[in-house]
C-alpha positions as CSV (number, residue, x, y, z in Angstrom):
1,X,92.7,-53.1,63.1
2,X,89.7,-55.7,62.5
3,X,86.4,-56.4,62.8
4,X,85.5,-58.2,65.8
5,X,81.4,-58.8,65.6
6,X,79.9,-58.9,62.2
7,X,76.2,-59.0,61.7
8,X,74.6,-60.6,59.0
9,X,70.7,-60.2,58.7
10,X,68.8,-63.1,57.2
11,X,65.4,-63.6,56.3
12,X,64.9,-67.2,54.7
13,X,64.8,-65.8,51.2
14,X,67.1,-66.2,48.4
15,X,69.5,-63.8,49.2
16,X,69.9,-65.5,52.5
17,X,72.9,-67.7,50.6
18,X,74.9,-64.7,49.0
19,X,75.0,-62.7,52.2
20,X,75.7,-65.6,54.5
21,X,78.5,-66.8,52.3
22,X,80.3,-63.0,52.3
23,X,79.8,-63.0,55.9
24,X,81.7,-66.4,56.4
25,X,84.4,-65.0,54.4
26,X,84.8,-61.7,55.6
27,X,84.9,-63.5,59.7
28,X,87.3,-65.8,58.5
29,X,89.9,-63.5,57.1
30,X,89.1,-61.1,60.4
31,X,88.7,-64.1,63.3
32,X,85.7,-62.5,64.0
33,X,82.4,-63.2,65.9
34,X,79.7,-63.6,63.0
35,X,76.1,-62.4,64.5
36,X,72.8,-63.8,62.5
37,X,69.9,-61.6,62.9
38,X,67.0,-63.7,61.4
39,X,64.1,-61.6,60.5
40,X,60.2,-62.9,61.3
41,X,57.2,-61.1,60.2
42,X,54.5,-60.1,62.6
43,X,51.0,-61.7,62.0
44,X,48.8,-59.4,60.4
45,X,45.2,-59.0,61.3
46,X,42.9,-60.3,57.9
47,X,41.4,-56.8,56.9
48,X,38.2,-57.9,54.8
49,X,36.3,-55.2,53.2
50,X,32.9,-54.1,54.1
51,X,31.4,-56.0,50.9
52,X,32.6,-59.2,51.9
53,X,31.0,-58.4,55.6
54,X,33.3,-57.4,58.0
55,X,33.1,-60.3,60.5
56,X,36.3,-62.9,60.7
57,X,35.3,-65.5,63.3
58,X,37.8,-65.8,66.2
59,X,38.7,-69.7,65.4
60,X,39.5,-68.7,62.1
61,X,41.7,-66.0,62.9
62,X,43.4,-68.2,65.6
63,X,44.2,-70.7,62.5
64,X,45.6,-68.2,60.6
65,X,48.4,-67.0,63.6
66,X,49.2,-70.3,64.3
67,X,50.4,-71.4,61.0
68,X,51.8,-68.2,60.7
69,X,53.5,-68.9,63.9
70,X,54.7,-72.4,61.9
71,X,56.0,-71.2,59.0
72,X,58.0,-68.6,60.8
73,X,59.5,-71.2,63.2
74,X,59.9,-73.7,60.5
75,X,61.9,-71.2,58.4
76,X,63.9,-70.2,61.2
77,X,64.9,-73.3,62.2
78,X,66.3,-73.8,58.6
79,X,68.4,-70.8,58.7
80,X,69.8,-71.6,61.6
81,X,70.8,-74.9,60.4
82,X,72.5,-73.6,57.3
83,X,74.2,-70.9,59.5
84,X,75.6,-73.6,62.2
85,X,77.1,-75.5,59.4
86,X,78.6,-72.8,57.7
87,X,80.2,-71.5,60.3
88,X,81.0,-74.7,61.9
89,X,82.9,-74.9,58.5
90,X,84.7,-72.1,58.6
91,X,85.8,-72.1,62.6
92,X,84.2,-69.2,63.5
93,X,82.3,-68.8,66.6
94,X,79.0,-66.9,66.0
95,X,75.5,-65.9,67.8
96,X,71.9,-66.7,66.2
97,X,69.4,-64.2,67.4
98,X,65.7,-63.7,65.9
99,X,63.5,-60.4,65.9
100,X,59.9,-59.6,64.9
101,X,60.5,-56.7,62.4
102,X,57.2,-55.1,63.7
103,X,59.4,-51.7,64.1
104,X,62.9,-51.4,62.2
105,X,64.4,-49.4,65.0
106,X,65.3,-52.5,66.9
107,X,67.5,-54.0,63.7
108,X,69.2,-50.4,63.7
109,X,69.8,-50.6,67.3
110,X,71.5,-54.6,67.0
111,X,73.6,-53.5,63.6
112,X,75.2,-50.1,65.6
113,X,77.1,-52.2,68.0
114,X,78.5,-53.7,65.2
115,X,81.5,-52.9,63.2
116,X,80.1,-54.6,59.9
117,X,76.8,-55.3,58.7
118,X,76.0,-57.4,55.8
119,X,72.7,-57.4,54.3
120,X,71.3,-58.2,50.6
121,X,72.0,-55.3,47.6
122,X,67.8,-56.0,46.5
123,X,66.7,-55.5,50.2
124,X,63.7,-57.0,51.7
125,X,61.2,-55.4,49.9
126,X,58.5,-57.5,51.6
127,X,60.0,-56.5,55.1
128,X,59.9,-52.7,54.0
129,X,63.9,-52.9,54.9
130,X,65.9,-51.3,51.7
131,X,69.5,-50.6,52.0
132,X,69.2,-47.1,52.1
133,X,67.7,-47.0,55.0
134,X,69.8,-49.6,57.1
135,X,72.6,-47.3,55.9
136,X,71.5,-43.9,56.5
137,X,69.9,-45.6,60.5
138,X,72.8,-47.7,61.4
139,X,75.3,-45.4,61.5
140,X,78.4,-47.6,60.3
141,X,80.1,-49.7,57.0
142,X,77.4,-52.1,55.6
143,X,78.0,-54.7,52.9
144,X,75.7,-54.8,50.2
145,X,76.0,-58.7,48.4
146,X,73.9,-58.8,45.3
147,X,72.5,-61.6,43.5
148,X,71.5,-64.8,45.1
149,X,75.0,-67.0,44.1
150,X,77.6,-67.9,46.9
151,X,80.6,-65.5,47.1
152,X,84.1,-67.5,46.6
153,X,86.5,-64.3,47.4
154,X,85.8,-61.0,48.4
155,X,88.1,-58.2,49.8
156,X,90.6,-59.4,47.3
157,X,90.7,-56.4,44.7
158,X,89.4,-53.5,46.5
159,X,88.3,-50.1,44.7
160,X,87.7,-47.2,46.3
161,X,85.5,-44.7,44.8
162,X,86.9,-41.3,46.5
163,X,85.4,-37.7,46.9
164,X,87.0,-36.3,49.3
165,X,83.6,-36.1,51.3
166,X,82.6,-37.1,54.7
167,X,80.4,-40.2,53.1
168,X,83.9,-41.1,51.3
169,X,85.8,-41.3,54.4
170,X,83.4,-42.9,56.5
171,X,83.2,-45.6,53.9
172,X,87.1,-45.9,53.5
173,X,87.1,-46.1,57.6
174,X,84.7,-49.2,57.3
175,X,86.9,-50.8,55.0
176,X,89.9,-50.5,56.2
177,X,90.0,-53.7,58.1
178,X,89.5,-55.5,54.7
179,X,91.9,-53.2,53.2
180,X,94.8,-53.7,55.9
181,X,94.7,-57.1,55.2
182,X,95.6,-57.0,50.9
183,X,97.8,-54.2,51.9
184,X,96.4,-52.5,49.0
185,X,93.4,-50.3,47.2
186,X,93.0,-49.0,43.3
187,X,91.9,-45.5,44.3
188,X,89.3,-43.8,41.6
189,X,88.9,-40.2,41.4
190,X,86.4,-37.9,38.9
191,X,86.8,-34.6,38.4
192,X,89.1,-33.2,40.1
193,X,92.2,-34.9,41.8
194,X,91.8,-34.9,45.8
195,X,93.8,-37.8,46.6
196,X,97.0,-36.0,47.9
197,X,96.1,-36.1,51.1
198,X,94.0,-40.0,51.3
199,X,97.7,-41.5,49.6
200,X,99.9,-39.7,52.4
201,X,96.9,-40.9,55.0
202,X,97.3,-44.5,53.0
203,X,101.0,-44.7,53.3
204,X,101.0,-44.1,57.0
205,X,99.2,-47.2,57.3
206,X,101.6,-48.7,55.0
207,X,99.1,-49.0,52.4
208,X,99.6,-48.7,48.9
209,X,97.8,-46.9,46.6
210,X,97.1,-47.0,42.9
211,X,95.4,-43.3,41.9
212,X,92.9,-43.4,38.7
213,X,92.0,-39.5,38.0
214,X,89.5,-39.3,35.7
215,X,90.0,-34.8,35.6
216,X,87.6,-34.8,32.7
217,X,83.6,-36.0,33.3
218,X,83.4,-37.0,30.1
219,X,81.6,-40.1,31.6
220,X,79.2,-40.4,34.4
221,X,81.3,-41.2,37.8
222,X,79.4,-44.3,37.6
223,X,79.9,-45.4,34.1
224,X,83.7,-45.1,35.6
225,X,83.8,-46.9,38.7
226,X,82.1,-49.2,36.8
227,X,84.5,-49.6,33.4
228,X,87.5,-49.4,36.6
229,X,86.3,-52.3,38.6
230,X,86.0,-54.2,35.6
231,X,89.5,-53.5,34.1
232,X,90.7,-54.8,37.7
233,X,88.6,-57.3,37.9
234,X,87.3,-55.9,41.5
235,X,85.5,-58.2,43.7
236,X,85.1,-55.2,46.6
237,X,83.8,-51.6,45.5
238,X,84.3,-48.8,48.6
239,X,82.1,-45.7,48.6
240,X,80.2,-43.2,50.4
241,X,76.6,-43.5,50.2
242,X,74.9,-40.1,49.0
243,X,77.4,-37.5,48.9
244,X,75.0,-35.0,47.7
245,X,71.7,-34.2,48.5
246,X,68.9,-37.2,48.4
247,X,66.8,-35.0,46.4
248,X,69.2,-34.5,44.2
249,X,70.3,-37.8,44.0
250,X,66.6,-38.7,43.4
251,X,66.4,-36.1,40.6
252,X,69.4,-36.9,38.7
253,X,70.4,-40.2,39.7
254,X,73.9,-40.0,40.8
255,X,76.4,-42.7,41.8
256,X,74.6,-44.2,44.9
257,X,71.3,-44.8,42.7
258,X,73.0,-46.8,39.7
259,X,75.3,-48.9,42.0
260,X,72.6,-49.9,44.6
261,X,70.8,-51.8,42.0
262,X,70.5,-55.4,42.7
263,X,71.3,-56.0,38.6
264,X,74.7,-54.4,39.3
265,X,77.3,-57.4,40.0
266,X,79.0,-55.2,42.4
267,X,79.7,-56.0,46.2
268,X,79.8,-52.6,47.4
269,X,81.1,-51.6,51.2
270,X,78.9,-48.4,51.8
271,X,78.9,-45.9,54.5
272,X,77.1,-42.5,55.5
């Protein structure tokens, strides 16, 4: 069991170097095929408001989309270079691919045919692209890198955050390439213990577990996972992306909304 394409999106922002650098390490340990999807911005027509007269003359306008045109093909080109050397690096083969991100549909279309995607915890706020929604459109195990910092390890102390629910599952399911490869997973459990079943499921694929029931919500489940993957020092955090009901969520925060902050340190493998 392993990853075989992993797509890492890319925009020429900051976060560019955090997500590249778990990508590399995440091919490496899997021999897979790492897949750059760099993201351009559509030129936008100048609106100018009727009080400023609502005539832009067609030369200027032209000026405009070509050095639109430049700085998109100039930052591209960068990105590409610093993804050729990385993986050059590394000894991965890989694929560099561009799209206009006019309609998000086409990223969601790339990232389901492929079994990992890897894409900054912040987003790309000025793309309209938030993790939530990759997630919830993508249909498989995405890796959310915070911060703007290279990764030096990653997969290497793995907690799972564990409901019992279809989310949960699907997440564990994503990881388990990652977690196949340590051979083990700190399991974390609040409220009541439903882990009978994920540690037989575990040991059939001679996996070991290490069970943290928390039977007691004295804390919030995310003040938990949260003291847990510090105690272990975790440098991978497993869960499943809204459990309950986004309204709900919304309303009373819940575990997706605190740990899908960029200001968490977290590297969390999500799933819906």
């Amino acid at each position: 069991m392993a990853y075989r394409d992993i797509m890492v999106i890319l925009d020429h922002h900051d976060a560019d170097t955090a997500c590249l650098s778990a990508a590399v390490l995440v091919a490496k340990a899997s021999k897979a095929c790492l897949v750059a999807t760099f993201l351009t911005q559509p030129f936008v027509y100048p609106y100018i408001g009727a009080d400023f007269g609502a005539y832009v003359p067609s030369d200027v306008i032209q000026k405009l989309a070509d050095d639109h045109a430049e700085q998109q093909e100039t930052a591209s080109h960068d990105a590409k270079k610093r993804f050729d050397a990385a993986i050059s690096a590394a000894g991965l083969t890989g694929e560099w691919a561009e799209l206009e991100l006019g309609d998000p549909q086409g990223l969601y279309a790339r990232a389901r045919l492929c079994d990992l995607v890897v894409f900054p915890k912040a987003g790309m706020d000025h793309l309209g692209l938030t993790p939530e929604a990759l997630v919830m459109a993508s249909g498989g195990p995405v890796l959310l890198v915070p911060g703007t910092q290279p990764l030096t390890s990653l997969g290497q102390k793995i907690l799972l955050g564990w409901n019992d629910s279809r989310e949960s599952a699907n997440a564990l399911r994503g990881a388990m390439p990652l977690i196949h490869l340590v051979g083990h997973v700190r399991v974390v459990c609040v409220g009541e213990d439903k882990t009978h079943a994920l540690r037989q499921h575990l040991n059939r694929h001679q996996i070991t577990s290490n069970v943290a029931a928390h039977p007691q919500k004295e804390l919030e489940p995310e003040r938990v996972l949260d003291q847990e993957a510090t105690a272990m020092e975790a440098d991978l955090v497993v869960m499943g992306l809204y459990g309950h009901n986004r309204l709900q969520e919304f309303v009373l925060g819940g575990v997706s909304r605190a740990l899908l902050s960029d200001a968490d340190p977290k590297v969390l493998l999500v799933a819906h």
